[in-house]
Structure formats: structure tokens, C-alpha cells
N, C-alpha and C positions, 0 to 999 in steps of 0.2 A: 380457487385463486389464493396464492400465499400472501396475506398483507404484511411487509415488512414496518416493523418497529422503529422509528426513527427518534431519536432525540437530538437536537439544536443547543448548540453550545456559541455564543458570541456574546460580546459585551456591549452590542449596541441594540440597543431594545426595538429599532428600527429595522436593524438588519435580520432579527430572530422574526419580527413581525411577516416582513416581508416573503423569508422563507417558511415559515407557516402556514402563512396565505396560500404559497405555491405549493409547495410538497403536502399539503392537506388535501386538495382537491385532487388528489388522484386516489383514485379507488382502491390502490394496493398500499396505500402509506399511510402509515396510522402513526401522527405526531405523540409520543405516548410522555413528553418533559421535555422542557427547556432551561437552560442554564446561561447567568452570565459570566463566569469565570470556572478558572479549569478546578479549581479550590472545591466547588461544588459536584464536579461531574462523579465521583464514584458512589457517592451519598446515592446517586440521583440514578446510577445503572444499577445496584442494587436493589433500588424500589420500583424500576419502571422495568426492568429487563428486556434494554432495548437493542435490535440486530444490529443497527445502525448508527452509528455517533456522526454526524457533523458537524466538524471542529474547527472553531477561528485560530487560525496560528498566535497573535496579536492578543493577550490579554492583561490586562492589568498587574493584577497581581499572582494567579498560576496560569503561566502561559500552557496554550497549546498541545506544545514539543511535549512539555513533564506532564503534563493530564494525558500526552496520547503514551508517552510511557508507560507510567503507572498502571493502565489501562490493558494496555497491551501484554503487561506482565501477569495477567490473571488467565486462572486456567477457565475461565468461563467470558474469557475476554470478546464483546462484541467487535465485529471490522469498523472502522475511522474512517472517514471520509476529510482529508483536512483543504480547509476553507484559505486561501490567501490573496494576497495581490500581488504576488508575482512569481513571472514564470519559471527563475533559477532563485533560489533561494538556501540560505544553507543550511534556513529552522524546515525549511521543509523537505530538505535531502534528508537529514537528523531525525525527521519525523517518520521518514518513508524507510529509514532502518530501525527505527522503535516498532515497526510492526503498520505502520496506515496502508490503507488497500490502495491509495493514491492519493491523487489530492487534484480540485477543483476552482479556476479562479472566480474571486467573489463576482466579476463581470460575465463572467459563463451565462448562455441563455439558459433560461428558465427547463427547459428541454430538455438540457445536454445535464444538467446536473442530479434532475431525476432518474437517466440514463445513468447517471455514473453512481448513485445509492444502490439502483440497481444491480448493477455490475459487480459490485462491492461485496452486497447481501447474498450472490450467489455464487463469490469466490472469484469472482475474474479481478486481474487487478486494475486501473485505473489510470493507465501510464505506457506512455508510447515510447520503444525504442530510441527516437528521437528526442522526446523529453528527459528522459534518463542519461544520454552522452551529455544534453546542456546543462542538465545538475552535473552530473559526473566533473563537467567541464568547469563550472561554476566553483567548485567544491578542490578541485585540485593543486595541489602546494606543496608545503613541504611536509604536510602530514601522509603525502599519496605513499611514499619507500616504504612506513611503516604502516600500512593499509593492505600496500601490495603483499609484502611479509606473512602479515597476519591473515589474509584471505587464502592464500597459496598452501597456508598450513593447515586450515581448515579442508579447505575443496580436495586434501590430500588425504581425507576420509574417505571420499567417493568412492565404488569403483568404476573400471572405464565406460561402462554404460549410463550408470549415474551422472558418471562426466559429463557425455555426451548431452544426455537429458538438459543437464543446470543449464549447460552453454547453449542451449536450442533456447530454454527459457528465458535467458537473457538476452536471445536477437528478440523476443516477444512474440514466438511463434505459440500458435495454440497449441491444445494436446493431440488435435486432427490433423496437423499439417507433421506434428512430429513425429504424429504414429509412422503417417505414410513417406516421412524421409527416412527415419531409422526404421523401418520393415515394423514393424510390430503393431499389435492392437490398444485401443485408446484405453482399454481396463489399463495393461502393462504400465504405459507413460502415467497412467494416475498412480499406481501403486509405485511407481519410480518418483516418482514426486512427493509423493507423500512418505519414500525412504530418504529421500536426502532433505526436506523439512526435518524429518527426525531426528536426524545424524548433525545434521549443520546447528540444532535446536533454535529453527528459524519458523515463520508462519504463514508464509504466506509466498507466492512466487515474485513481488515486488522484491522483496529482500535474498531471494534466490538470485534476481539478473543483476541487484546489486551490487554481492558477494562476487559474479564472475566477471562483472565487468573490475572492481576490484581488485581483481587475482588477476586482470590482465589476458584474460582466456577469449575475449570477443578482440582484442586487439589483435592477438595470434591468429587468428582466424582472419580475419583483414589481411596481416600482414603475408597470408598463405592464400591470398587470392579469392577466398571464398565469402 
């Protein structure tokens, strides 16, 4: 059995307790630091070298968002699980393109958030189709023209298979369902995925359905009946 490395990041010493209490008693999770402010978290994955970070959005003096930045900018960077209280947020859309596997509300059962460390620590990301459009949704103004701009010029690194791929990853289909709609085997759609992470220098597939909902390519797909 793999025991993943967890470390706890919140500023309420009630709230680190509480999740300790819980994600300690499972046999695969090994609480290995806890932190009350984002100020402290790099110090603290350097010394505990842990898979997992779960992170309060909400902090005092370095929030979240800049600790899961920073974080995420290292080539030995663990996946982030970010902690908040609410569903459309736009520290936590911000967060989910600095690189987090997803994110988890603080009301979550006890169950479902184990579930989602999970998920995280083995690479799946943590984020429904559905939650993604009500960020997306939440998040769009008048920054979207120069969002859509900048995405379109990126995704025009791909090529049309790569395309394909991103846009499958952004309805939030797995690598099995995409093998068996674009013909190919589940090695291929990994190594396709792990070429346009390269090319887009992105990390993870939260920030791949990001990028093409961004560039407007799951709308086109909509708007084409499919």
C-alpha cells in the first residue's frame, strides 16, 4: 500500500485539528506537517517532503492563491488540494490555474475529502465539468476577450490530435473513454497528454480544460451540436 504524505495548511488551529483527526486515521495517510499561514508552507515542504498539500484559501497574512503559486512553480512541486467555502470563487479559479489538482469545500464530508487527497496524489484532478463552466462563469467579464486571445494562441501549438485530446480533457472525460472515442490506446492519450502539458508548460489536466474552455473550444463544440 502507497501511504501518501499529507500536509495541512489553515489558520484555524481547530480546523488543522479537526482535519488531522480525520485524514490521520486512514491507513494510507500519513500527516507528515501542519502549517498556519501560506508564509510558512515552503519552509515546511522542503522538510517533510509531502505528496499532498491541503490548503485554506483564506489566510492571514500569505494567502493560499500565493503559497499554492509559489508552490506549484517548483520542479519538485507536490499536488494542492485547496480548502474553501465556496463554490465559484475567483481565489480559487486563480488557484486552479497556478497549478491545484482541485479544490474541496471546507463542508465536504469527512469521506469525500479523503477521496479527493486521493484523487490528487494519483493524478486525477478534483473538478467536475460542471464546476469548471460555474467558475468559468463566475470569473467572466471583461478580462474574458483577452483570455480568449491568449488561450487560442497557445492551443495553436497543438497539433490536431493534441487538439482533440485537450478538448476531450476539458468535457472531463477520462483517458478510457477518450482512448475508445478517438480510436487509440490509453499508453497514446497519456503520452498525448503529457505532450501538450509540455508544450502548453502547464501541469496537470485541471489547467489543460481550463486553457480550452478559455480558447472557447468546448463552446464550439456545443455550438456544433456535440
Amino acid at each position: 500500500m502507497t501511504v501518501i504524505r499529507l500536509l495541512l495548511v489553515d489558520d484555524d488551529p481547530l480546523v488543522r485539528a479537526g482535519l488531522s483527526f480525520m485524514m490521520g486515521g486512514a491507513d494510507d495517510i500519513e500527516i507528515v506537517g501542519e502549517a498556519a499561514d501560506g508564509g510558512e508552507v515552503e519552509a515546511l515542504v522542503d522538510r517533510t517532503r509531502p505528496d499532498v498539500v491541503l490548503m485554506d484559501i483564506r489566510m492571514p497574512a500569505v494567502d493560499g492563491l500565493a503559497a499554492t503559486e509559489k508552490l506549484r512553480g517548483r520542479k519538485d512541486a507536490p499536488q494542492v488540494v485547496v480548502l474553501t467555502t465556496f463554490h465559484a470563487d475567483e481565489q480559487v479559479l486563480r488557484a486552479l490555474r497556478a497549478g491545484a489538482g482541485g479544490f474541496v469545500l471546507k463542508d465536504t464530508p469527512p469521506v469525500e475529502i479523503l477521496e479527493a487527497v486521493r484523487r490528487v496524489a494519483a493524478g486525477d484532478p478534483v473538478l467536475s465539468p460542471a464546476v469548471t463552466r460555474q467558475l468559468m462563469a463566475h470569473a467572466a467579464g471583461s478580462a474574458l476577450d483577452t483570455r480568449r486571445s491568449g488561450a487560442r494562441d497557445r492551443i495553436a501549438a497543438l497539433n490536431d490530435r493534441e487538439r482533440e485530446v485537450a478538448v476531450a480533457v476539458g468535457q472531463g472525460r477520462s483517458n478510457a473513454d477518450i482512448a475508445s472515442e478517438l480510436f487509440m490506446s490509453v499508453a497514446t492519450v497519456k503520452t498525448h497528454v503529457s505532450r501538450i502539458l509540455a508544450k502548453l508548460d502547464l501541469n496537470n489536466r485541471v489547467q489543460i480544460a481550463l486553457l480550452t474552455y478559455d480558447a472557447g473550444l468546448l463552446e464550439e463544440l456545443e455550438g456544433d451540436g456535440h
